[in-house]
C-alpha positions in Angstrom: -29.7 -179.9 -54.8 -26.9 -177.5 -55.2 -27.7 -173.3 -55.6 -25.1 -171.6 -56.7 -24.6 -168.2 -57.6 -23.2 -167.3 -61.1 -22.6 -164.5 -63.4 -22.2 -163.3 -66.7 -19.8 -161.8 -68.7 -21.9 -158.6 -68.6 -22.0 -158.7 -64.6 -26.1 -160.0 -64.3 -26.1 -162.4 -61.2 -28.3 -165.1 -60.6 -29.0 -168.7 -59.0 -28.5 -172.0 -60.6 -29.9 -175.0 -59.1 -28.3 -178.4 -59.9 -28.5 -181.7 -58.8 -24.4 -181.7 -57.9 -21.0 -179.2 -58.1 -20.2 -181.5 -61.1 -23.7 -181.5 -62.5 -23.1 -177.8 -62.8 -19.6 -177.8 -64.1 -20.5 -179.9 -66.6 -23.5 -177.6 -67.9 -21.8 -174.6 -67.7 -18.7 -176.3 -69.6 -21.4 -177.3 -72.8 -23.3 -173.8 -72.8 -26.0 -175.3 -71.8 -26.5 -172.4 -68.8 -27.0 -169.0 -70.1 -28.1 -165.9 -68.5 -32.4 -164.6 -67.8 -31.0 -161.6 -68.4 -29.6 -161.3 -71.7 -29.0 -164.9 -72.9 -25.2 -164.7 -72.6 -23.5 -168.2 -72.7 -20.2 -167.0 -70.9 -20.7 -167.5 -66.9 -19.1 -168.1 -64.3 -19.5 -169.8 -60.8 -19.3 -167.0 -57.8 -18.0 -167.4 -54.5 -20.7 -168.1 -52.0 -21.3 -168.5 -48.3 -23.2 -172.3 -47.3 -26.8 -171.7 -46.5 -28.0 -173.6 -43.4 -31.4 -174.6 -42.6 -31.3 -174.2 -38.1 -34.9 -174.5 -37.2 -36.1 -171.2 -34.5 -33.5 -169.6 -36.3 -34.5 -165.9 -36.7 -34.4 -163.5 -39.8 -31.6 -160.8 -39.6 -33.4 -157.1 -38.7 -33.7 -155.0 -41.4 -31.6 -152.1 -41.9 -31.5 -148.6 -42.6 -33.7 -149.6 -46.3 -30.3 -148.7 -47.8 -29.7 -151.7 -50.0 -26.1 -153.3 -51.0 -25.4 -152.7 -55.0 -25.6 -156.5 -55.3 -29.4 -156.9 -54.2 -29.9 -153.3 -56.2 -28.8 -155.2 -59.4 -30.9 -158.3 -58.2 -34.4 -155.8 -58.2 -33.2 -154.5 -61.3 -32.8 -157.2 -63.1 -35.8 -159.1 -62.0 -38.1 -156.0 -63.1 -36.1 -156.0 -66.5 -37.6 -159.6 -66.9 -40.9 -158.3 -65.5 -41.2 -155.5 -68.0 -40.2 -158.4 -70.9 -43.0 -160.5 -69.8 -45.5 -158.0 -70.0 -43.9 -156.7 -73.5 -44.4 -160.7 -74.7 -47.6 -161.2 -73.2 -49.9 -157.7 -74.7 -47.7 -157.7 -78.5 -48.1 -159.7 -81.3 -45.3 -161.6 -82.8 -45.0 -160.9 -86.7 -41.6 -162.5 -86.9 -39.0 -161.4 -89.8 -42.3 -159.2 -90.9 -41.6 -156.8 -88.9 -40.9 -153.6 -90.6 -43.7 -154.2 -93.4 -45.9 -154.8 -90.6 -44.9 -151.8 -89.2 -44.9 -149.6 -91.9 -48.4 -150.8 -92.8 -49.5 -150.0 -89.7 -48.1 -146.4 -90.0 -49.5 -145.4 -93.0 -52.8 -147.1 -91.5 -53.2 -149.6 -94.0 -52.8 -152.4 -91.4 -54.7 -151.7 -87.8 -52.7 -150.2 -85.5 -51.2 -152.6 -82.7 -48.3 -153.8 -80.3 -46.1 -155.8 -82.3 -42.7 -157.5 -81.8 -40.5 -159.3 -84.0 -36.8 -158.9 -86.2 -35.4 -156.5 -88.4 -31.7 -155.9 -90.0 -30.0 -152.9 -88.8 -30.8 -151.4 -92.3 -34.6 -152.2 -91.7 -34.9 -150.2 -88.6 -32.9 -147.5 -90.3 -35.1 -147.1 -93.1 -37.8 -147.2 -90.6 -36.4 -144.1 -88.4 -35.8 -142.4 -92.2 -39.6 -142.5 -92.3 -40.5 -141.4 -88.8 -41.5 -144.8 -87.5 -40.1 -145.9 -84.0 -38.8 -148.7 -82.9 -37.2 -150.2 -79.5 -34.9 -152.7 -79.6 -35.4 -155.8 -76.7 -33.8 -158.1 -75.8 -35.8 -161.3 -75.0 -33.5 -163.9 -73.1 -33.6 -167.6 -74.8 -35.6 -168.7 -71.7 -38.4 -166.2 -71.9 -39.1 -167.5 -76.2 -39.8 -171.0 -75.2 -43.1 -172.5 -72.9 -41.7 -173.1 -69.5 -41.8 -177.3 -69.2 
């Protein structure tokens, strides 16, 4: 098994395990590797240092709790997909109903929940026109589908 480190086109690192360095050239060749972050199809392979299993060997000392920018963006991004969970798991999806959903609820004719789903540019205007908020998120590919 093979972890490498990639990145995006829009800087998110992260590990990809494959069964060879072919295996993974191959995948990221067809698009079939995309970012957790924000779904982005463009990555690239990163240099990286081998990792060696050496039994008694001993875990570096930990420094002065500053932390490199790399391992900064790593806790970023991994509460980034934590907050996105919790967003999928406690709203309802109402799909390409969206802003009539929303609108129902604001002028109470609908109760009044968390809900996710699409709307044009032009929807979510309109919205904003009649002093409903909205937040756009974005919900990587991986984080749609039931894990397998």
């Amino acid at each position: 098994m093979k972890v490498l480190d990639l990145r995006c086109a829009h800087d998110h690192r992260f590990e990809g395990w494959f069964a060879s360095e072919e295996e993974a050239q191959n995948q990221i060749a067809r698009d079939l590797v995309q970012c957790p972050v924000c779904g982005d199809h463009a990555v690239s392979r990163l240099p990286s240092a081998p990792r060696l299993n050496l039994s008694g060997a001993v875990a570096p000392a930990q420094g002065s709790g500053e932390s490199s920018p790399t391992a900064r963006q790593a806790a970023l991004q991994a509460l980034y997909l934590k907050a996105v969970r919790q967003v999928l798991a406690q709203t309802e999806d109402v799909g390409e109903r969206f802003a009539e959903e929303a609108r129902r609820m604001h002028y109470e004719e609908a109760p009044e929940r968390g809900i996710r789903g699409s709307a044009s540019a032009e929807e979510v205007q309109a919205l904003a026109e009649e002093g409903i908020d909205t937040i756009q998120l974005v919900v990587p590919d991986a984080l749609k589908q039931t894990a397998h």
